[in-house]
C-alpha positions in Angstrom: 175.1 156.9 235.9 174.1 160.1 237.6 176.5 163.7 237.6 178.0 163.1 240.7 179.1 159.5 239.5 180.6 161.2 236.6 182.0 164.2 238.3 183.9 161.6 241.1 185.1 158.9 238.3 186.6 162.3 236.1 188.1 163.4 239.8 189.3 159.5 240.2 191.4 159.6 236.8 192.7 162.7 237.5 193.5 161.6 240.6 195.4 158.9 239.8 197.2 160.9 237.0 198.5 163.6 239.7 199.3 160.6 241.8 202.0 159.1 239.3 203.2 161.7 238.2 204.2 163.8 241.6 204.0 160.7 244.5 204.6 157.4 242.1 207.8 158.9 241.0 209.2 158.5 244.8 209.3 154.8 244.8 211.9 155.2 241.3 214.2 156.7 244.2 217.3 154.9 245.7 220.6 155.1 246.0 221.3 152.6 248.2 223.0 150.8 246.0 223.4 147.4 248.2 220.2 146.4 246.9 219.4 148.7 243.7 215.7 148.1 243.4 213.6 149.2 240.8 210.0 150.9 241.6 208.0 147.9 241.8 210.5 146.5 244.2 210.2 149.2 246.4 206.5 149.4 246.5 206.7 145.9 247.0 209.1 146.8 250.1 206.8 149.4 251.5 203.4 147.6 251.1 204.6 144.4 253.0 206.5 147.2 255.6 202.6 148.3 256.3 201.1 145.0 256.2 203.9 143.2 257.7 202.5 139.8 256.1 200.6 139.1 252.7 200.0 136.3 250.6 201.6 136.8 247.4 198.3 137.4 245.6 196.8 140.1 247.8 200.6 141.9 247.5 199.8 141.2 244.0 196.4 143.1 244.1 197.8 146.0 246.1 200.6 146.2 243.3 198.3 145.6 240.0 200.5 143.1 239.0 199.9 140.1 236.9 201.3 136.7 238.6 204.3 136.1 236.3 205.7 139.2 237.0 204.9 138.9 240.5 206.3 135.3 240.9 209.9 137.3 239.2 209.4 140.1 241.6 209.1 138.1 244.5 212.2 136.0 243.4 214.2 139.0 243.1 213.6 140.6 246.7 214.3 136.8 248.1 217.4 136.6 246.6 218.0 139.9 247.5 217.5 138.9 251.1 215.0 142.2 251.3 211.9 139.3 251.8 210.7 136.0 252.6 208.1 133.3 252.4 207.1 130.9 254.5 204.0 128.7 254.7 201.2 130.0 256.4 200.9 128.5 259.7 196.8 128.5 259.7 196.8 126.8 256.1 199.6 124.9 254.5 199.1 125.0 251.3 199.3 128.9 250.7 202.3 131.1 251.7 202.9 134.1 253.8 205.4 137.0 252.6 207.2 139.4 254.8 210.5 141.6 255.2 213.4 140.1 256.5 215.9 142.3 258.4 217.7 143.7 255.8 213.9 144.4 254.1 212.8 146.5 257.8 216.4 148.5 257.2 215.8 148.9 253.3 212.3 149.8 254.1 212.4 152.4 257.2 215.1 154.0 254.5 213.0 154.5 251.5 210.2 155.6 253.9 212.6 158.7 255.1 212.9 159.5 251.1 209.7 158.9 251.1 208.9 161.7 253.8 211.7 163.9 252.9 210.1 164.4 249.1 206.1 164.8 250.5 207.4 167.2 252.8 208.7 169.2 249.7 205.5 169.0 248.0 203.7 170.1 251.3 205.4 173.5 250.9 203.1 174.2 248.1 200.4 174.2 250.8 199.7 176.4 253.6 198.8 174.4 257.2 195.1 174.6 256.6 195.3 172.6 253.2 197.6 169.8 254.5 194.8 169.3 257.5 192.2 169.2 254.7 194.7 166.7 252.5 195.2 164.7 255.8 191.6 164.1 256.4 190.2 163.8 253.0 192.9 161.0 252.3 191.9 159.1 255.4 188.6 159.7 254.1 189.2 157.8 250.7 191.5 155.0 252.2 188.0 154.4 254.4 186.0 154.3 251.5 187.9 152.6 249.3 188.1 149.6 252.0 184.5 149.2 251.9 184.7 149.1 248.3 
């Protein structure tokens, strides 16, 4: 592997180290007690929010999480009344997840904590470096989809 593999894979851990540990701790954020969900929940709630449907193995890939845990997850925002599933329409035998009602409200919600926190940690920078961030981040969501 050449230096500038290295170099980027050393930036990637550190990347996703920084990431926990000032933006992952967001989705541990609620009090809206209704629904009390933990952070997999709500990152579950956001990432259908974006997607508006998945099948419950690609929300598992975008979570990381195993299917056990993802078959209790799922359970738990259903009976919640945050989510449902419904057979896909183009092939029968796989299902389709997305927010119910209750899951838009819950999830336009956790998205304002969401913005209200980054906009704290964007006082740290000056308007030059959040351009920069902006663009390098659309940058890496582009790459990482050819991926």
């Amino acid at each position: 592997m050449g230096t500038n593999l290295t170099h980027t894979n050393n930036n990637l851990l550190e990347f996703t180290a920084l990431f926990h540990s000032k933006i992952g701790k967001i989705f541990r954020t609620t009090d809206y007690k209704e629904y009390n969900c933990n952070k997999n929940q709500n990152r579950a709630i956001m990432t259908l929010g974006r997607h508006k449907e998945l099948s419950p193995s690609t929300l598992g890939n975008y979570l990381g999480m195993r299917k056990g845990s993802l078959t209790s997850l799922i359970d738990s925002l259903i009976e919640k009344e945050l989510l449902t599933r419904e057979i896909d329409k183009k092939d029968r035998r796989k299902y389709l997840l997305s927010l119910t009602e209750k899951g838009e409200n819950y999830m336009k919600y956790q998205k304002e904590i969401f913005d209200d926190a980054m906009k704290i940690l964007y006082e740290n920078l000056n308007e030059k470096e959040i351009e920069n961030f902006s663009s390098s981040m659309e940058l890496i969501v582009d790459l990482m989809k050819k991926m």
